[in-house]
C-alpha positions as CSV (number, residue, x, y, z in Angstrom):
1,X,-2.4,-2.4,-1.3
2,X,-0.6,-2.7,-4.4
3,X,2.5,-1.1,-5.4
4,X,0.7,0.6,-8.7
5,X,-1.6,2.1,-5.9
6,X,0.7,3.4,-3.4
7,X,2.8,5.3,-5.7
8,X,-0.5,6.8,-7.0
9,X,-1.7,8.0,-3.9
10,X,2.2,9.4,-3.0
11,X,1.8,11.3,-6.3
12,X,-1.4,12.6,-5.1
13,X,-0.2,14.2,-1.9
14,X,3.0,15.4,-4.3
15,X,0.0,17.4,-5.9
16,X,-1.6,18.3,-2.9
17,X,1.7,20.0,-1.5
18,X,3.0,21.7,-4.3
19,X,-0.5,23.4,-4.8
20,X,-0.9,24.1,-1.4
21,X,3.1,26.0,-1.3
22,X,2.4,27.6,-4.9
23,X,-0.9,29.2,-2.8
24,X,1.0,30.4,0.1
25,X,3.6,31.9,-2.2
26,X,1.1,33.5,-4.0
27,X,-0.9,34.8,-0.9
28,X,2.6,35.7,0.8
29,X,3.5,38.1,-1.9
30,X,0.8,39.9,-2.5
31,X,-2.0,38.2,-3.9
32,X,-5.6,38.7,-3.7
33,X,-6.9,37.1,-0.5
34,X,-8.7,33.5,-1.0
35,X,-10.4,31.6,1.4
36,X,-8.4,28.8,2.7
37,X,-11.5,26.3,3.1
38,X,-11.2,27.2,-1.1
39,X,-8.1,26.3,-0.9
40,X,-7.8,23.4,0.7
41,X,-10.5,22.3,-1.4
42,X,-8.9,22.9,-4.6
43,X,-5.7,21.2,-3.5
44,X,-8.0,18.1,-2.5
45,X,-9.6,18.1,-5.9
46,X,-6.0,18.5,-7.7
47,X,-4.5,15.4,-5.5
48,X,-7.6,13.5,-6.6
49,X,-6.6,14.3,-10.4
50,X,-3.1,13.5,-10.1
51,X,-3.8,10.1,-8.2
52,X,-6.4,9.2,-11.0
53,X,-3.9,10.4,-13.8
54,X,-1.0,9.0,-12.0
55,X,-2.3,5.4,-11.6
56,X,-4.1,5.2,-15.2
57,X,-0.6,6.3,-16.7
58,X,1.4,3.5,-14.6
59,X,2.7,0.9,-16.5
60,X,1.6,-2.6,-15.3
61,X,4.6,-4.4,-13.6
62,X,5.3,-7.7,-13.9
C-alpha cells in the first residue's frame, strides 16, 4: 500500500471518529434519540467521503 493511500484511509477513520464523538455529544446532551445502526451508518458513509476527498486532494510525492 502506498503512502498516498494510507494517509487517506487514516483520514477516513479521523472522519469516522469525530462524527461518531460529535453524535454522542449530541445524544448525551439532550438530543433527539437516533438509531445507532443510523449512526454508525452515517459515520461509515462520512469516512468513505473523506478517504475519497482526502486521497483525490493529495498531492503526488515524488
Amino acid at each position: 500500500m502506498d503512502a498516498r493511500t494510507r494517509d487517506a484511509l487514516a483520514w477516513g477513520l479521523v472522519g469516522v471518529f469525530a462524527f461518531l464523538v460529535l453524535a454522542l455529544g449530541y445524544r448525551l446532551f439532550g438530543g433527539r434519540l437516533v438509531p445507532w445502526p443510523a449512526v454508525l451508518a452515517v459515520a461509515l458513509a462520512v469516512g468513505g467521503i473523506v478517504t475519497g476527498v482526502a486521497h483525490a486532494a493529495a498531492k503526488r510525492r515524488v
